[in-house]
C-alpha positions in Angstrom: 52.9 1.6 -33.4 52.9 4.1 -36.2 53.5 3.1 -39.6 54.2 5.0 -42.8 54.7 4.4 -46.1 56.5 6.9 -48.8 58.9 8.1 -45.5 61.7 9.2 -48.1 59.4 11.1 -49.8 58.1 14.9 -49.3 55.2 14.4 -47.1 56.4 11.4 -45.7 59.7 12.8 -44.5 58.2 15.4 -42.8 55.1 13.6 -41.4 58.1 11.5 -39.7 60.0 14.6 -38.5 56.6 15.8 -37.0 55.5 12.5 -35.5 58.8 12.1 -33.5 58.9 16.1 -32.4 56.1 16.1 -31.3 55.8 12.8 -29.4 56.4 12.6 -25.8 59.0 9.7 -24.0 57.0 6.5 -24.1 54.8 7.6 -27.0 53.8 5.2 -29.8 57.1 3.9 -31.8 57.0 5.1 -35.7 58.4 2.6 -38.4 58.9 4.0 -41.8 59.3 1.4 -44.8 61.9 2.4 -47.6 62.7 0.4 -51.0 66.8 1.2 -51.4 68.5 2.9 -48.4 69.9 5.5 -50.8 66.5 7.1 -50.5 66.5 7.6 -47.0 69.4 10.2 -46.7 67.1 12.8 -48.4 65.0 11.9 -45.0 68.0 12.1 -42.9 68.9 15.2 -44.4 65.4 16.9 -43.6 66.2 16.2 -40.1 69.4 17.9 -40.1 67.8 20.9 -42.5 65.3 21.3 -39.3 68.4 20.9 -36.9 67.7 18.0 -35.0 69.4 15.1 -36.6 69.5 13.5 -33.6 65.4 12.3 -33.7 66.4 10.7 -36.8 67.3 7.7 -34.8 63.7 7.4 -33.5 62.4 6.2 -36.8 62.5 2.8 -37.4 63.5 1.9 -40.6 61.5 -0.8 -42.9 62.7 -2.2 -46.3 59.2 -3.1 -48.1 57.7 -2.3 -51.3 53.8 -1.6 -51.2 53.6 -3.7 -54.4 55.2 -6.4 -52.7 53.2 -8.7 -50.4 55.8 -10.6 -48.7 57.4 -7.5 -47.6 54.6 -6.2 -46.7 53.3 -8.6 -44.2 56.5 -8.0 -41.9 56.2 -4.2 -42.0 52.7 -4.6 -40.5 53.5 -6.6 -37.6 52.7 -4.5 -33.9 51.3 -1.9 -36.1 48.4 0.0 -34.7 47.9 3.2 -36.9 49.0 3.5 -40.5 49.4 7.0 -42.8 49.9 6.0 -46.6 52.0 8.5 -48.4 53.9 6.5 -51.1 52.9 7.1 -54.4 54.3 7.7 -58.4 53.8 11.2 -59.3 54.4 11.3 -63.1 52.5 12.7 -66.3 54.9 10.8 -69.1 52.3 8.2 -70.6 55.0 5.9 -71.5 55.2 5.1 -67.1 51.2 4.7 -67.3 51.3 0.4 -66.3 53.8 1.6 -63.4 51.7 4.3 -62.5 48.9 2.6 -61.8 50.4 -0.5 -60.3 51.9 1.5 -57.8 49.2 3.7 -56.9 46.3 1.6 -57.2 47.6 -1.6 -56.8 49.9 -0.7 -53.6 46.9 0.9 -52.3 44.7 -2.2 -52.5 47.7 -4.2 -50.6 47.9 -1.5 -47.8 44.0 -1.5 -47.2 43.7 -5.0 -47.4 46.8 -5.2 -44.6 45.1 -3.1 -42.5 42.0 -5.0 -42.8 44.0 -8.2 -41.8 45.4 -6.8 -39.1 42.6 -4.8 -37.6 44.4 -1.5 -38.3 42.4 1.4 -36.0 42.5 3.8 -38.3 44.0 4.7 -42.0 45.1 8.0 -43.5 45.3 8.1 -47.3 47.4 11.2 -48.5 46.1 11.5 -51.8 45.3 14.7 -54.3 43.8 17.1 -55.7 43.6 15.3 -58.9 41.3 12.5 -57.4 38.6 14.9 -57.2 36.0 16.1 -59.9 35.6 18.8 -62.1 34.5 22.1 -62.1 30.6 22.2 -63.3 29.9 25.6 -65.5 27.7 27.2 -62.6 30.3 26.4 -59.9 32.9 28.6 -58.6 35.2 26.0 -56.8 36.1 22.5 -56.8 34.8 20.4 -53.3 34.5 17.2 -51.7 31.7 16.6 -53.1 32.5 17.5 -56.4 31.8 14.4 -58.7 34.5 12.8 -60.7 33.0 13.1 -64.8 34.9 9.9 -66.5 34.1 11.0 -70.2 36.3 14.2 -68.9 40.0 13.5 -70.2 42.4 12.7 -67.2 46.0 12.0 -66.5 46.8 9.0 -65.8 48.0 10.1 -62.6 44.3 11.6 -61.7 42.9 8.3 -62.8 45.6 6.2 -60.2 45.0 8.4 -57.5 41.1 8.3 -58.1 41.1 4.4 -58.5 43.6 4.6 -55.0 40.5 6.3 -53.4 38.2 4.0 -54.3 40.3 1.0 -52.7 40.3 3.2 -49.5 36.7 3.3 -49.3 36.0 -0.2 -50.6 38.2 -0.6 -47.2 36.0 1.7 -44.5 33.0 -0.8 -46.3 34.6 -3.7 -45.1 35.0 -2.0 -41.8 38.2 0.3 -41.8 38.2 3.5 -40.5 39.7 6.0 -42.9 40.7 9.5 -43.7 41.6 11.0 -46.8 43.0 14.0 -47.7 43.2 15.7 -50.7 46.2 18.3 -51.2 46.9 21.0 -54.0 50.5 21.3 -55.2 52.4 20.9 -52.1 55.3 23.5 -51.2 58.4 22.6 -49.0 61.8 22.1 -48.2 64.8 19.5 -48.8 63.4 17.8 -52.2 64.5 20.1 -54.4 65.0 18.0 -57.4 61.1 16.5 -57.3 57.6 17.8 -57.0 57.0 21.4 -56.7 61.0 21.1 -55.6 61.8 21.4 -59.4 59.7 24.9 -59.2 62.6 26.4 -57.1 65.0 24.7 -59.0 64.4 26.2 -62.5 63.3 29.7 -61.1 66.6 29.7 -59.1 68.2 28.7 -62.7 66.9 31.2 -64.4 63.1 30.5 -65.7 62.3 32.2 -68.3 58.6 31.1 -68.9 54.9 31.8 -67.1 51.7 30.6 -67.5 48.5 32.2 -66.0 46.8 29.1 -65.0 45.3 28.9 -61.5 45.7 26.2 -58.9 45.8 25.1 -55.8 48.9 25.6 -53.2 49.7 24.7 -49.8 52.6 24.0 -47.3 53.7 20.1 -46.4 54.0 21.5 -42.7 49.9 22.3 -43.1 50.0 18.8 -44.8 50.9 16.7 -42.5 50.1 18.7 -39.2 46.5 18.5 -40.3 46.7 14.9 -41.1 48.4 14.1 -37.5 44.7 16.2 -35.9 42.7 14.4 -37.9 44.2 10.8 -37.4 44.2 11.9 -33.4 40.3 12.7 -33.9 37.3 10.8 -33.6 36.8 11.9 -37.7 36.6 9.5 -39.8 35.2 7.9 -43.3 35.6 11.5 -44.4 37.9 13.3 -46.8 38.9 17.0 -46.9 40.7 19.7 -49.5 43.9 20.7 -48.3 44.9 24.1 -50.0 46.0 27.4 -48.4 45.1 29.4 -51.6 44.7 29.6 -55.3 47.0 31.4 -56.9 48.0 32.0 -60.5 51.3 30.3 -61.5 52.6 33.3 -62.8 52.4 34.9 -59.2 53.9 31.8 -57.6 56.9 32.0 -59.7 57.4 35.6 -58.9 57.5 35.1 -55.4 60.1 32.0 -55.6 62.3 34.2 -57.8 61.8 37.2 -55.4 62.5 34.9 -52.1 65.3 34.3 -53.9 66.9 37.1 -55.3 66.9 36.0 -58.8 64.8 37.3 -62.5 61.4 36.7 -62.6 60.1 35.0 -65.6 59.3 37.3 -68.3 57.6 35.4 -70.9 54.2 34.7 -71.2 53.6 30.7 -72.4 50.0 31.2 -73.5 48.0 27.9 -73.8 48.8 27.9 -77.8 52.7 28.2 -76.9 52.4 25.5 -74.8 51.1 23.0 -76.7 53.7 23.7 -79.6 56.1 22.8 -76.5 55.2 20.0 -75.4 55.0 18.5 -79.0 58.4 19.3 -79.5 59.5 18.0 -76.1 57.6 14.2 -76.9 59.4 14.5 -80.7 62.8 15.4 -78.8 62.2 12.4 -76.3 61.8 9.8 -79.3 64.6 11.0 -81.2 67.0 11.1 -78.6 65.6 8.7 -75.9 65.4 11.4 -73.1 62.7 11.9 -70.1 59.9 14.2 -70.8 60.1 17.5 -69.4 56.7 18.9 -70.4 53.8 16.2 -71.1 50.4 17.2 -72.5 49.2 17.0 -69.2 51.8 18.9 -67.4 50.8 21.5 -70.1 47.5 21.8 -69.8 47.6 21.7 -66.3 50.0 25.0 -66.6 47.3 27.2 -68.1 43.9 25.3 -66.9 41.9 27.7 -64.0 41.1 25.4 -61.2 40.1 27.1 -57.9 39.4 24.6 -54.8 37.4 25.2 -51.2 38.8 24.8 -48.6 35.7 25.5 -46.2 35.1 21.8 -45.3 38.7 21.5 -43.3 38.8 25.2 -42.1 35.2 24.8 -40.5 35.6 21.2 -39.1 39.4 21.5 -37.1 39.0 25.5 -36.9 42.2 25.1 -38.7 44.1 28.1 -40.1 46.8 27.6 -43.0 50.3 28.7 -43.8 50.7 32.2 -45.7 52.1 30.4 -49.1 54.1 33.5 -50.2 55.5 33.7 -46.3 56.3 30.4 -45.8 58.1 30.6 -49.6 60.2 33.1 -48.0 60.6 31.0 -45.1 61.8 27.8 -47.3 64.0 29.3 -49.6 66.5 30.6 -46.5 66.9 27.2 -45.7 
């Protein structure tokens, strides 16, 4: 039996649509855990954006937290393969304790499960933001890039690297693992969340750009990828996931030309934006509001980060999603 965690999420909703199209009758069963079951109607609803609702019903449905234990030792029962997908995404400093509780924490609990009960293999889905940076005489950002901790990092890039580190303090004690690393991942039904909120505000009339580079690619190439290499002999390896680098500016225009809207005319150099986010942190203390642009989100928006994607490309002979067709694709759903 399969298990995944973060089901109601992006990657996790469709790594559960995939799983159960693509199985045969009397494949392996897939068990998904959830926190609230509010949360999984987005998932339902990916079925039905896909037109088969009625695979829904395959998944079996879990209530555990990964930072709970006790709920944790139930979900693992009959389980022989396990893809970790939950996670906190956020850059507002103020959800830094939760941040790393979930991510690093929930991590250590889900390795050390699979550890207990003799898991066969592991896949980590974790980011971009784990891996190192850019030295001045390299061109692009790798698996073997090494992580610089006198470099300033989000506290999101610190959980996610501190994740990776429990997943291969794991294949020491004998766990067989896979992690990959994805860009800013593109896709249906999640509108409101992740690179969903990209759509949203183009589609609402975006007025803003920024010329920073970075990393793209599609949660179909996500998880179909993560399926091959979990199916695979690979292991106690880690790859890049990322169609192409683009420039943000050039992403946006293609959103707001897939759908039929204004493309964002104004240029938010890196000084403009970090008059912005000041203001947006002095508007969040006076009036007790979420953040909408954090000095990380900022910096991220004009920072010119370009990532290989060789290693994956040469090792499954794997070809990615067109980003700009497959935002076409997306937005007519």
């Amino acid at each position: 039996m399969i298990l995944v965690t973060g089901g109601t999420g992006l990657v996790g909703a469709h790594l559960l649509f995939h799983l159960i199209e693509s199985r045969s009758i009397g494949n392996e069963k897939v068990r998904a855990i959830y926190r609230n079951a509010k949360s999984i109607e987005k998932t339902k609803n990916l079925f039905s954006l896909y037109q088969k609702p009625e695979l829904f019903d395959a998944v079996e449905w879990f209530q555990a937290d990964i930072t709970d234990i006790p709920s944790l030792e139930k979900a693992f029962m009959g389980i022989d393969y396990v893809y970790h997908c939950a996670a906190m995404i956020s850059f507002d400093p103020k959800d830094e304790d939760l941040i790393r509780k979930t991510n690093i924490e929930g991590t250590a609990n889900i390795v050390n499960f699979c550890i207990a009960n003799s898991i066969q293999k592991l896949c980590f889905v974790s980011s971009v933001a784990a891996l190192g940076d850019l030295a001045p005489h390299e061109k692009f950002i790798t698996e073997e890039t090494e992580w610089n901790p006198e470099k300033p990092h989000s506290d999101y890039a610190i959980s996610k690297y501190g994740a990776e580190m429990e997943i291969w303090r794991g294949q020491q004690e004998g766990l067989k693992v896979i992690i990959v690393n994805p860009g800013i991942i593109l896709g249906p039904g999640f509108w409101e969340q992740g690179s969903g909120v990209l759509f949203t505000k183009v589609k609402k009339g975006l007025s803003f750009y920024t010329m920073g580079n970075f990393g793209f690619v599609a949660v179909t190439d996500v998880v179909r990828i993560a399926i091959q290499l979990m199916k695979s002999e690979i292991h106690n390896q880690r790859f890049i996931l990322i169609a192409e680098n683009i420039v943000f500016q050039n992403l946006l225009n293609a959103i707001a030309d897939s759908l039929a809207v204004k493309k964002p005319s104004i240029h938010a150099n890196p000084l403009l934006m970090k008059i912005l986010w000041r203001i947006d942190w002095i508007l969040s203390v006076v009036f007790q509001q979420e953040r909408k642009l954090t000095k990380a989100t900022a910096k991220a928006s004009y920072s010119k980060k370009k990532y290989s994607n060789e290693k994956i490309t040469s090792t499954l002979n794997t070809q990615f999603l067109d980003i700009h067709q497959y935002i076409k694709e997306i937005s007519r759903l």
